[in-house]
LOKOLKOL-104766 format. One record per residue (C-alpha): x negated, y, z; residue in one letter. Coordinates in steps of 0.001 Angstrom, whole numbers, padded with zeros to 6 digits, always signed. Example, Ala and Ser with C-alpha at 12.3 -4.5 7.8 and 13.67 -1.06 7.14 Angstrom:
2
-012300-004500+007800A;-013670-001060+007140S;
This chain:
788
-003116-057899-012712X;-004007-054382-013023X;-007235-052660-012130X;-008539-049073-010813X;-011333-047271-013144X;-013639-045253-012776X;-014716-042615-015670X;-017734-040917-015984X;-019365-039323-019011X;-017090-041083-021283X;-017878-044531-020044X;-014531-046427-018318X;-015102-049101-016234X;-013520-051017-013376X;-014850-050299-009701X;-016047-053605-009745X;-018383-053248-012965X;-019898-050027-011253X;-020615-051649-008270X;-017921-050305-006394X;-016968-051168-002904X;-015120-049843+000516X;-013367-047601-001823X;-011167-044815-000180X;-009233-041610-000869X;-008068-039388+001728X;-005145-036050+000436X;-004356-033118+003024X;-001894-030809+002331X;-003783-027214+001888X;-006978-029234+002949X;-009299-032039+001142X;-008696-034329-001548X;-011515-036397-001568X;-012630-040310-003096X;-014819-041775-001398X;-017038-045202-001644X;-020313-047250-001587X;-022073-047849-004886X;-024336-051270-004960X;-027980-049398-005891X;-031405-049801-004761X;-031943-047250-002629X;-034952-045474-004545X;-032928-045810-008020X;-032724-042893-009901X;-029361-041501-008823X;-026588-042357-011294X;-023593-039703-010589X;-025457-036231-010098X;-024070-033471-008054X;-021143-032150-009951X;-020474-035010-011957X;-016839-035067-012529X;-015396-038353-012628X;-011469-039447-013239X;-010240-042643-011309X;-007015-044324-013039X;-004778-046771-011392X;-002679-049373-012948X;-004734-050025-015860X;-004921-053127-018184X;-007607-054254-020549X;-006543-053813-023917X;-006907-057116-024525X;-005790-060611-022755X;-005545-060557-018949X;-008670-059397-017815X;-008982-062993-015537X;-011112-065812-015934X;-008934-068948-015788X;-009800-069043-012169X;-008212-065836-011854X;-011050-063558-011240X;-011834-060082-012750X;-013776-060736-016577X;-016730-058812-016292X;-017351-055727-018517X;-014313-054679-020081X;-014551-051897-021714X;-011406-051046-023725X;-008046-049864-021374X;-004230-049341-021756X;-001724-047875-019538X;-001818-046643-016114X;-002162-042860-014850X;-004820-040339-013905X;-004486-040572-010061X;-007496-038426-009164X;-010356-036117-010543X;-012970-034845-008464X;-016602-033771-008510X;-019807-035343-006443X;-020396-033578-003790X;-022515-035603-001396X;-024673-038768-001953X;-026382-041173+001018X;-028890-043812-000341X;-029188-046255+002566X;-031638-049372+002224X;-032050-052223+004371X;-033216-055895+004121X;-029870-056463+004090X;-028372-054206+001702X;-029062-051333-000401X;-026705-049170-001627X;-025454-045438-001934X;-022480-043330-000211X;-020682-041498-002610X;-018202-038646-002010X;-016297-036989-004623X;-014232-033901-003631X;-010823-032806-005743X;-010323-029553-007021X;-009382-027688-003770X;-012371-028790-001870X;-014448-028455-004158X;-013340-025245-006211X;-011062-023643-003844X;-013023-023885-000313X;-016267-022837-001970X;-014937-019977-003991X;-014752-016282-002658X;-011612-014634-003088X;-012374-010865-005175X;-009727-008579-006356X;-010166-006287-009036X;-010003-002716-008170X;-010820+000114-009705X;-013765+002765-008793X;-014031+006345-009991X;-017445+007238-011085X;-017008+011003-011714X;-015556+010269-015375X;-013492+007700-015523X;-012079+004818-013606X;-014581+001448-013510X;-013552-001886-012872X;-015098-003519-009352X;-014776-007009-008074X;-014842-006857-004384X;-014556-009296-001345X;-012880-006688+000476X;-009584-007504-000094X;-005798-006514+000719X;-003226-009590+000118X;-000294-009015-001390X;-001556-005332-002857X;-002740-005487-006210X;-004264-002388-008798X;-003046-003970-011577X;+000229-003571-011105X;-000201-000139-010685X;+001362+002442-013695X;+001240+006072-011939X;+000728+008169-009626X;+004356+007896-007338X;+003835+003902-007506X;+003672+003327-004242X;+006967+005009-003398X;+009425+002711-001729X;+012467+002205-003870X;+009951+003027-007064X;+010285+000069-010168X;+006738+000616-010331X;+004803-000532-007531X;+001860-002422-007129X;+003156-004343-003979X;+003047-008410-004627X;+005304-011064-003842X;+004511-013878-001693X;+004507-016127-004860X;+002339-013259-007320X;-000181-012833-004924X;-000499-017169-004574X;-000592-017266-008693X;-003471-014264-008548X;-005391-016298-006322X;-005235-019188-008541X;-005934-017409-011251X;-008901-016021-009908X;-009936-019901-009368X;-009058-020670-012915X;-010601-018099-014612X;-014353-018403-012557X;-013808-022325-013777X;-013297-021522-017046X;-016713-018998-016839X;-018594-021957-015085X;-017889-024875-017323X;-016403-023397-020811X;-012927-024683-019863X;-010450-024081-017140X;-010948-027287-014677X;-007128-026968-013253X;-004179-024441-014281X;-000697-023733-012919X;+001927-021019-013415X;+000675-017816-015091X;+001345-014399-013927X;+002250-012480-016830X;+003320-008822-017702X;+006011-010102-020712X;+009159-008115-019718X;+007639-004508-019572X;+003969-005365-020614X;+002683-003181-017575X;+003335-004890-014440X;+003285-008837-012924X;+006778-009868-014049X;+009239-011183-010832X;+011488-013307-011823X;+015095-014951-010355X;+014554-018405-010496X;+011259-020048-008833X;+008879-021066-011458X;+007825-024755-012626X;+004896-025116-010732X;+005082-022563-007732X;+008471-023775-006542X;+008534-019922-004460X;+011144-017540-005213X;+010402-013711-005633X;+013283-012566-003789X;+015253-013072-001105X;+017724-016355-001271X;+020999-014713-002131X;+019559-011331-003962X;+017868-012388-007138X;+020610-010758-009051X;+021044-011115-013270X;+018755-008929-015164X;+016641-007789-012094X;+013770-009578-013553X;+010794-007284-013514X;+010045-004179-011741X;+009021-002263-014495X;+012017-003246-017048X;+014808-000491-016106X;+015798-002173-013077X;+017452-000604-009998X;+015874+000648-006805X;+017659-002926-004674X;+014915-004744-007128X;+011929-003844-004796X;+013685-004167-001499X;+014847-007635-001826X;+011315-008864-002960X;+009999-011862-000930X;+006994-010470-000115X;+004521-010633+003397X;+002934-007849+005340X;-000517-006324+003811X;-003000-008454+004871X;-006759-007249+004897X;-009758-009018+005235X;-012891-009679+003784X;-014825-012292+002669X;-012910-015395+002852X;-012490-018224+000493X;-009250-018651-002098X;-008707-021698+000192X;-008531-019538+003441X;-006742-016630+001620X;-003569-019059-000017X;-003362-020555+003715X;-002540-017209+005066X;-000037-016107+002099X;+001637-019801+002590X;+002035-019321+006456X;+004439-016751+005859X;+006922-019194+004042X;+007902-021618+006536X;+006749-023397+009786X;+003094-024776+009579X;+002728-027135+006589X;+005977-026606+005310X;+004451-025154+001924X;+002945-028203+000777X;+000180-028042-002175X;-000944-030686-004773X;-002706-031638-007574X;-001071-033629-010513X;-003916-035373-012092X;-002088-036988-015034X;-002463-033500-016783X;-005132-032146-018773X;-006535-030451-017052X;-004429-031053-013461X;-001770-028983-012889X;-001445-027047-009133X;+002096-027187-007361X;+003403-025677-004496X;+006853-025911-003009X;+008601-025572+000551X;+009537-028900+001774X;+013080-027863+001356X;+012680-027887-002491X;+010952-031337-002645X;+012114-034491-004229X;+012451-037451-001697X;+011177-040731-001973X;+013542-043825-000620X;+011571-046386+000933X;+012566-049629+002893X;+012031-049032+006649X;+010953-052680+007250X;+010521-054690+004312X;+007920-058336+003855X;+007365-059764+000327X;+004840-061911-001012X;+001314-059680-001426X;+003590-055843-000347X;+005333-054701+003075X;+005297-052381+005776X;+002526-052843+008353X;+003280-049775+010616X;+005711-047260+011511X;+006113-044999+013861X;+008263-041911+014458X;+009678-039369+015925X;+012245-036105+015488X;+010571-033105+016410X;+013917-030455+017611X;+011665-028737+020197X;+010519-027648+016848X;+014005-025801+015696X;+013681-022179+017143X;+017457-021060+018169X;+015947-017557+016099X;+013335-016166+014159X;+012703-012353+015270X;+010235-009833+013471X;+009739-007055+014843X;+007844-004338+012387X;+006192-001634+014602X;+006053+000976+012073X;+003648+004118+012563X;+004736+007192+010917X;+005476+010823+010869X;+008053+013166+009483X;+005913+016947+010259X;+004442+015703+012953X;+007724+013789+014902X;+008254+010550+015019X;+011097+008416+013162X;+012916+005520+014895X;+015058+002997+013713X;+017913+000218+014407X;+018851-003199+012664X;+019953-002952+008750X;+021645-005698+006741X;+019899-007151+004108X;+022977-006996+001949X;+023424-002918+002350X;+019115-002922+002362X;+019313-004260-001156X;+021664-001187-002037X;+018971+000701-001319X;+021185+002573+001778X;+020111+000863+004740X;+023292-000226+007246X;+022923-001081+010397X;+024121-004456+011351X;+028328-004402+012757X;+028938-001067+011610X;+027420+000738+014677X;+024347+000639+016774X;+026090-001417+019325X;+027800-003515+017784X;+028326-007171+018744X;+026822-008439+015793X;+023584-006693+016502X;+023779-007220+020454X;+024281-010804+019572X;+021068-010402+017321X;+018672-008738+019352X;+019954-011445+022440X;+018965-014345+020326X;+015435-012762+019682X;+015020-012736+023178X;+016332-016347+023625X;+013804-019234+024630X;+013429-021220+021902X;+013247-017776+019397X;+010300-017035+017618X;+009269-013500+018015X;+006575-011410+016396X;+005567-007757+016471X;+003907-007059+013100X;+002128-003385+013100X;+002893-001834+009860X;+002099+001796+007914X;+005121+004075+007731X;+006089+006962+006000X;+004227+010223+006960X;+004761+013350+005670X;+003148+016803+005803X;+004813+020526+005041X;+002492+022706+003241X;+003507+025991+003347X;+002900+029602+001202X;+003683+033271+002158X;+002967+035688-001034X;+004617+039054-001125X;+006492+040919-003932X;+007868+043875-004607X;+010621+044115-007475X;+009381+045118-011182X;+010667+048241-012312X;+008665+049927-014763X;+011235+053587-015043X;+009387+056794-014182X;+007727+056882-010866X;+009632+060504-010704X;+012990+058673-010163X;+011387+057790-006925X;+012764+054430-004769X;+012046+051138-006551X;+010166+052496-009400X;+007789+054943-007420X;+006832+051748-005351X;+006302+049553-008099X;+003563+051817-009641X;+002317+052669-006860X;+001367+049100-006052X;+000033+048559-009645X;-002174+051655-008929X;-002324+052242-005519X;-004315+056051-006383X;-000612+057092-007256X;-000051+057801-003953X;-002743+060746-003393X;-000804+062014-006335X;+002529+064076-005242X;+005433+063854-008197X;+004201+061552-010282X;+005470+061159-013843X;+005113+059890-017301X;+003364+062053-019247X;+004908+064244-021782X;+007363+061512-022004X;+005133+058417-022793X;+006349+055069-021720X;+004036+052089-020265X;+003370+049201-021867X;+003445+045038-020559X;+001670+042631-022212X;+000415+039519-022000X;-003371+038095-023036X;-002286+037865-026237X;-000837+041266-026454X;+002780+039874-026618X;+005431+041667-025110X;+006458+040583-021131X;+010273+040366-020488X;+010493+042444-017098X;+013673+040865-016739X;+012540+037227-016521X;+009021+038177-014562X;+010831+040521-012193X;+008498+040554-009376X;+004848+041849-008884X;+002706+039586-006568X;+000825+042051-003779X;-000172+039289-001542X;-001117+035994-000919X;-001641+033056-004011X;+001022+030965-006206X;-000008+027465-004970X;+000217+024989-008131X;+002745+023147-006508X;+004698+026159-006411X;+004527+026103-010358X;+005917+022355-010197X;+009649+022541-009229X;+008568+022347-005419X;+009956+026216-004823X;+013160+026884-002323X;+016039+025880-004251X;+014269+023257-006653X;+013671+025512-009417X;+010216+025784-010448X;+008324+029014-010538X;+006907+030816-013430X;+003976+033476-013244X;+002358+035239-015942X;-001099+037797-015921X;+000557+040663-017105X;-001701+043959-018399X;+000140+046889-018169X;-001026+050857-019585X;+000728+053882-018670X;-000239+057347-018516X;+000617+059747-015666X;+000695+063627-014707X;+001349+064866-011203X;-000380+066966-008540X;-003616+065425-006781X;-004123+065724-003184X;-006141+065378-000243X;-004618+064851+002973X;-001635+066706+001942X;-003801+069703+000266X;-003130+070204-003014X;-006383+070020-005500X;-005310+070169-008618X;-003147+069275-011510X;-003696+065979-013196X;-002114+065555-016897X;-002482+062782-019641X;-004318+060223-017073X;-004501+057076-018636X;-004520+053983-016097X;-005109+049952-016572X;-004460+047418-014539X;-004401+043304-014568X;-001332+041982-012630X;+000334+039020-011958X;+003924+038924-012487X;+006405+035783-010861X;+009911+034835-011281X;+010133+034181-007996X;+010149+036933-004929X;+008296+037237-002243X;+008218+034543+000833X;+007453+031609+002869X;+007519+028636+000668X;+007474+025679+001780X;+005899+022126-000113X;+006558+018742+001419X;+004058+015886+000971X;+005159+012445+001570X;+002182+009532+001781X;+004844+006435+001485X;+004292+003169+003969X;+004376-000687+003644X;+007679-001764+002260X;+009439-003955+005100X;+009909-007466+004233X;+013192-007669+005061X;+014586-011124+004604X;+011317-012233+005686X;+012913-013930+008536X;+015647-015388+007439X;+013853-016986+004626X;+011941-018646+007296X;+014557-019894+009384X;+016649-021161+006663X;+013627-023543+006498X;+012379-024087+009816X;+015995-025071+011207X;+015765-028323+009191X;+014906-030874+011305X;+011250-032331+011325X;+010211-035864+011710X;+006932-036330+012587X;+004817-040015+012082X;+002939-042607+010287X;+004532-045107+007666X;+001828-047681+006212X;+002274-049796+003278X;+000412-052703+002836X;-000027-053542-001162X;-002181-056205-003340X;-003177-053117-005694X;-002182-049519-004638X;+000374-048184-006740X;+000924-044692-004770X;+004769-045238-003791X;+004816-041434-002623X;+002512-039231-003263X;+001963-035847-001819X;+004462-033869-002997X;+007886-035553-001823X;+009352-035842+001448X;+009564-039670+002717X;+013142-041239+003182X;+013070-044448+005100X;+016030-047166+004309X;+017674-050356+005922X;+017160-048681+009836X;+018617-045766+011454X;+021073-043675+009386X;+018995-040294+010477X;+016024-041821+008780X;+017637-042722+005264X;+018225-038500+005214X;+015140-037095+007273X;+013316-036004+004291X;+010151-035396+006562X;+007368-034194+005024X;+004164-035764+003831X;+001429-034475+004662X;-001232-036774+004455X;-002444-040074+002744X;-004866-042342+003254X;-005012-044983+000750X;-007571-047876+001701X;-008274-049107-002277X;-010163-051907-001251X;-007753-053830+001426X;-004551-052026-000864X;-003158-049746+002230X;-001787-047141+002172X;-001169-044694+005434X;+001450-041745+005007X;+001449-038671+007709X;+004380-036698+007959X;+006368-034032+009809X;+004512-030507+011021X;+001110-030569+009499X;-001372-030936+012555X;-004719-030435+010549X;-003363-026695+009699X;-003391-025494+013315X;-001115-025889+016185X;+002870-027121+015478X;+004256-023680+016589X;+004187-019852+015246X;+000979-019623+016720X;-001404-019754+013755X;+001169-017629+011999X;+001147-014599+014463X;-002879-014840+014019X;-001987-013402+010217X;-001098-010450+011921X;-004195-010195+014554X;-006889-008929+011874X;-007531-005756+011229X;-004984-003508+009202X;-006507-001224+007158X;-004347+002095+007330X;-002902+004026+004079X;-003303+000988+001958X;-000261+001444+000338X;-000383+005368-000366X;-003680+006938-000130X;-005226+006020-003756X;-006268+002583-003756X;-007575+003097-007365X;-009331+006429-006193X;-007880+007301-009605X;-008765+010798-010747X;-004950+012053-011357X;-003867+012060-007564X;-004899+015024-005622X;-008084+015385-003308X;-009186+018393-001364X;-006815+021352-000673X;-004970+022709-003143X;-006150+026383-003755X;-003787+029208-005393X;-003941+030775-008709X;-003250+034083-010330X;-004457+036225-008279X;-003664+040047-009498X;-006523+041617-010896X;-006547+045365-010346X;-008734+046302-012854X;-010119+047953-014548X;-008363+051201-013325X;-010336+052197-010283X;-008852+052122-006915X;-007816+054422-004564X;-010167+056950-003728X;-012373+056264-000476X;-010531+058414+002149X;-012687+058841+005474X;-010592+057045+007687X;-009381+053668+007237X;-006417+052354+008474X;-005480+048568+009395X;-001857+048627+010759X;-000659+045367+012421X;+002720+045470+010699X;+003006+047432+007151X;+007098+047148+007963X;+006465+049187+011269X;+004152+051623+009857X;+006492+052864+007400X;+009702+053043+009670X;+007506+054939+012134X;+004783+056927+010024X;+005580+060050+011694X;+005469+058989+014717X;+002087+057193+014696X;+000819+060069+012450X;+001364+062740+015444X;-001713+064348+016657X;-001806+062734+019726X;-001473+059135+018757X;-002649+056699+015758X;-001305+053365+014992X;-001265+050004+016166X;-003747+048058+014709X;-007417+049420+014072X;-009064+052655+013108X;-012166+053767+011565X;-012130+057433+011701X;-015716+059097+010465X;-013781+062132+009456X;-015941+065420+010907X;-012588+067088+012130X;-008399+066760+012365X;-009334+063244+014308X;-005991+062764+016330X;-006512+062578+019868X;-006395+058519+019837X;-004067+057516+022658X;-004780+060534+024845X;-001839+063085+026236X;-003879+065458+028214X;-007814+066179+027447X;-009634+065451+030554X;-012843+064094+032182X;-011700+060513+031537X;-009553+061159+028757X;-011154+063459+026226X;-009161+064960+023573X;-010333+064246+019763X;-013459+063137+019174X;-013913+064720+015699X;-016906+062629+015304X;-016942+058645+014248X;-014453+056581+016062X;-013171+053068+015996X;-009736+053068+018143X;-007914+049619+018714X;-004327+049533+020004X;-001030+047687+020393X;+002678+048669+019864X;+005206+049116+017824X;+008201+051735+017057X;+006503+054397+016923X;+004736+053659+020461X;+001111+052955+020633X;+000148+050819+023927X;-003135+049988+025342X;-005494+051621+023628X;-009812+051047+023097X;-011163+054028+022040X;-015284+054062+021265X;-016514+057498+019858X;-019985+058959+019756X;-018761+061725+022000X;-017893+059152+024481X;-020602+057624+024394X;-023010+060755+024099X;-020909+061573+027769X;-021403+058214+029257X;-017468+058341+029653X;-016348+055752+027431X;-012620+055409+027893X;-011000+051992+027411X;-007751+051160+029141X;-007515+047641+029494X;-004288+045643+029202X;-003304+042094+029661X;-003996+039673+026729X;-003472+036128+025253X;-003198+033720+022237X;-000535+031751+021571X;-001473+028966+019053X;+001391+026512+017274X;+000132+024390+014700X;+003227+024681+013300X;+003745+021011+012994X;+005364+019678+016407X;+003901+016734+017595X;+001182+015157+016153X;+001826+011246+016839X;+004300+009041+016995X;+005198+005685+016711X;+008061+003585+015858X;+009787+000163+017116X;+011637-000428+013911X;+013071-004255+014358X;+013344-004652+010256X;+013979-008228+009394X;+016883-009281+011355X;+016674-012758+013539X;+019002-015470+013218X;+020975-017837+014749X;+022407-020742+014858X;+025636-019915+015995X;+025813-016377+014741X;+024784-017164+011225X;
């Protein structure tokens, strides 16, 4: 005879010598794992398991000694020494009931397993990282993203689809980092880790979670796609090639807050298989017990006799039935993408997972409409198909754009005239009030930088005269690809030449020394143009398929009770249930278990298999609820880590020429703001006649010479000039002024204010196009049955 034992605080006894009775266990897949049992107590006694007590039950165990019968056969009292058997359970007390009457006294024990009572307690917390001004900070928070983590996370163009670095999770990493959040806070509570499992580890690269090609020991969950877990693609960060990420079994970002690692591996292990197909369990015969999960598809079976009656063991119940209202004919994601390319919207057709993990999307057949892909999207729209829209973040991408102007750098005597007399003159812009300009006596500038060293003109062959080099501009991001240089360039020269003043001659200026702080560019003058790209959620293609492949397997659903003299746990959770000696479909059906009930003291046991009811309903149902919470935008590009090395704010230019300190161009008494410099020096002349101005805006104060300002013939309502101050606004172009404002003090003084009014609008463009858009992209193709 063998016994079950109880263990507490060292002390192993038989559940009779603690006063055991109506001893039961109960095991859920994803759900409790609980002993429970009535303890023989007065009712007031001081309470002998407290809460958390961990105890370890045993079964099969002999004494170490004899039989452990009296010669009657009955249980010997007070053995204390044990051989053999297993570890069937460990749990901790959890509730307690003392219940007197004059009958009986006694107290109701419960004792939870690690998932109930580690896992549905615990809060799930990621570790990210917060930046407090100086540095990066570690933060646990609640707030959580599944299946993104910051510790996979090397640089700043991560998050880049196609990137080896990313810090997107498999389905199986992100189940391991949930565990190992469990283990670790067990570990903190009680000085030891109370259950472990596989590890994630960084070994390959010693940077990021390693993925590997084969399923591990314990999580029996591949990280890729079945089919694309080539050789040597075994880590993301270990030299492998772009097809490494895309064929990554992973889920869509899932946000939420606040919910416990129970909760959080439910929704990760909905994603990889019909309800309950990912089955988890505790083996208790390690030290300490050991967490497994596996698709049903990947468990072992157990072969037991359909009917079967010997003395003290046989079957007491069965019944069953096959579930195919439960095969979909096709499982069809559809990933709604949101995204922008400038402002317009991208849309997209079916891709192959084989050209996918090339990393050069195909579409499916060769052609949009193809029969392969008609035949596709018909069988998403089939009956029995599964179909789900799953809302995901897409690409986006913004232009940035710079205008500077240059003019060329040509530092020969302004006397030569052309380039070189507009090259100084835009380093000193008082050059132009002088008339034959020259070096004097025949001197010869000099270009330095701030260290005094000599500039190569012919490298920095531009001068900047408008606008700011934007850093990018400085990075490679230029027209062409080549990245821009720019210096601050001092330059010294000395000039002669004649001075004027509005074309009189004043005097002759020799040996005038001049200064000036420039910036000098490699690059000319232009609209450049910078494009930004804030990468999306990588599709899960495969997703589907993966699914399928398991959900097309048939399902059996029912009970199968065993009736035993001592339980000896025939199959346990963890292995799919073969029955024998019946039908020929149920020696093969490999349905599922899903529950147990074992009855210790009457020695039944009660399997449930098939879909797993306690999880939700038996349909996609609970699954499409994943994708119903709310979805936290730019999670995958916008600086999860808030990390101080990505770019915040606008990015402001640099360089800017200095003019100084040479003085600038002496204040003339009527300033000029043309609207196009290009215009005003093809038609100078013309704008410069008497009778005229520019387009653009005056500010005359000049006493006399004021041009008449738009007038033709002095009159009452059209006085000639002014020659007093003026502000005259006016359109045109070629040498045509139209619609002119005049406001003078003469007009005014004469209450005859002349303004000829002409038609006028704005025409904004953002410059970007549209501003939203959205895209169907149907990413993970369906399948089915026939197609396939």
């Amino acid at each position: 005879m063998t016994f079950v034992t109880l263990t507490y605080n060292g002390v192993e006894k038989s559940l009779g010598d603690w006063g055991i009775s109506q001893a039961t266990r109960e095991i859920s897949n994803q759900a409790h794992d609980h002993f429970a049992c009535d303890m023989m107590i007065a009712a007031d006694a001081a309470d002998p398991l407290p809460y958390g007590a961990q105890i370890t039950l045993r079964l099969g165990r002999t004494p170490a000694s004899g039989s452990g019968l009296t010669a009657g056969g009955l249980p010997i009292p007070g053995i204390t020494g044990w051989t053999v058997g297993v570890v069937w359970f460990v749990g901790y007390r959890v509730d307690n009931f003392p219940t007197g009457s004059a009958n009986l006294e006694k107290f109701d024990y419960k004792f939870a397993g690690p998932w109930e009572f580690f896992f549905e307690r615990l809060v799930f917390q990621k570790l990210w990282w917060t930046y407090n001004g100086t540095q990066n900070v570690a933060d646990w928070r609640s707030q959580v993203v599944l299946g993104l983590s910051v510790n996979a996370e090397i640089g700043v163009n991560d998050m880049v689809p196609g990137s080896n670095a990313t810090n997107l999770m498999s389905i199986r990493q992100q189940v391991a980092e949930i565990i190992a959040y469990v283990v670790n806070q067990t570990t903190a509570d009680y000085g030891s880790p109370q259950l472990q499992s596989d590890n994630l580890t960084s070994a390959i690269d010693g940077i990021n979670y390693d993925l590997y090609a084969t399923p591990g020991t314990n999580l029996i969950i591949p990280d890729y796609v079945a089919g694309y877990a080539l050789s040597g693609r075994t880590s993301a960060g270990s030299g492998a090639n772009a097809a490494n990420m895309q064929t990554v079994l992973r889920a869509p970002l899932d946000s939420v807050n606040d919910i416990t690692c129970a909760e959080a591996m439910r929704r990760m292990l909905r994603w990889i298989g019909p309800i309950g197909s990912p089955v988890v369990w505790f083996d208790y015969t390690t030290s300490p017990p050991t967490l497994h999960i596996s698709t049903r598809d990947q468990l072992p079976s157990v072969n037991l006799p359909a009917v079967s009656q010997s003395f003290g063991t046989g079957t007491s119940a069965l019944k069953i039935k096959r579930r195919d209202d439960l095969i979909p004919n096709a499982i069809c994601l559809k990933f709604r993408v949101s995204g922008t390319w400038n402002g317009v919207g991208l849309t997209g057709q079916l891709d192959t997972i084989a050209s996918f993990a090339t990393g050069s999307p195909a579409l499916v057949g060769g052609v949009a409409n193809s029969a392969t892909m008609q035949a596709l999207e018909l069988a998403g729209r089939d009956f029995a198909a599964v179909t789900a829209t799953i809302d995901m973040e897409g690409n986006s991408s913004t232009a940035t754009t710079c205008t500077i102007a240059t003019v060329a750098v040509n530092t020969a005597t302004p006397a030569t005239g052309g380039s070189a007399l507009t090259f100084w003159q835009n380093v000193f812009p008082e050059l132009a009030d002088i008339s034959s300009p020259d070096f004097f006596s025949g001197s010869s500038p000099a270009v330095v930088d701030d260290n005094g060293n000599p500039i190569n003109t012919s490298t920095f062959q531009y001068l900047l005269t408008r606008g700011q080099v934007a850093p990018w501009m400085l990075n490679g991001n230029a027209v062409g690809g080549a990245p821009a240089q720019s210096v601050r360039a001092h330059i010294t020269a000395t000039f002669q030449g004649t001075e004027n003043n509005d074309g009189v001659a004043t005097g002759h200026v020799q040996h005038h020394p001049k200064h000036a702080t420039v910036t000098l560019l490699t690059i000319p003058g232009g609209t450049y143009a910078n494009q930004q790209i804030t990468p999306g959620e990588i599709i899960p293609y495969g997703l589907a398929g993966y699914i399928y492949n398991i959900e097309k397997i048939p399902q059996y659903e029912g009970t199968f009770t065993l009736q035993e003299t001592e339980i000896t746990d025939q199959c346990p959770l963890g292995n799919n249930l073969n029955l024998t000696g019946s039908l020929a479909e149920w020696a093969t059906m490999q349905a599922c278990v899903q529950q147990i009930a074992y009855d210790l003291t009457a020695g039944r046991t009660t399997l449930t298999f098939g879909p797993a009811g306690h999880l939700g309903p038996k349909d996609f149902v609970e699954r499409l609820r994943v994708n119903r919470g709310p979805r936290w935008y730019n999670l995958n590009g916008n600086n999860v880590e808030n990390s101080p090395n990505q770019n915040g704010g606008a990015q402001l230019g640099q360089d800017v020429s200095q003019l100084n300190p040479s003085h600038g161009p002496k204040k003339n008494d009527q300033d000029l703001w043309p609207i196009s410099l290009a215009d005003l020096a093809a038609h100078a002349s013309a704008y410069g006649s008497a009778n005229s101005g520019l387009p653009g805006m005056t500010v005359d104060n000049r006493p006399s010479g004021q041009p008449n300002y738009g007038g033709t013939v002095p009159g009452p309502n059209q006085p000639g000039a002014p020659n007093l101050p003026t502000i005259m606004l006016a359109g045109g172009s070629g040498g045509t002024i139209s619609g002119p404002i005049r406001i003078s003090a003469s007009d005014v003084a004469g209450k005859q204010v002349w303004i000829q009014e002409y038609p006028c609008y704005f025409d904004f463009n953002d410059g970007n196009g549209c501003v939203a858009a959205y895209v169907l992209l149907l990413g993970s193709y369906p399948y089915k049955t026939s197609i396939h």
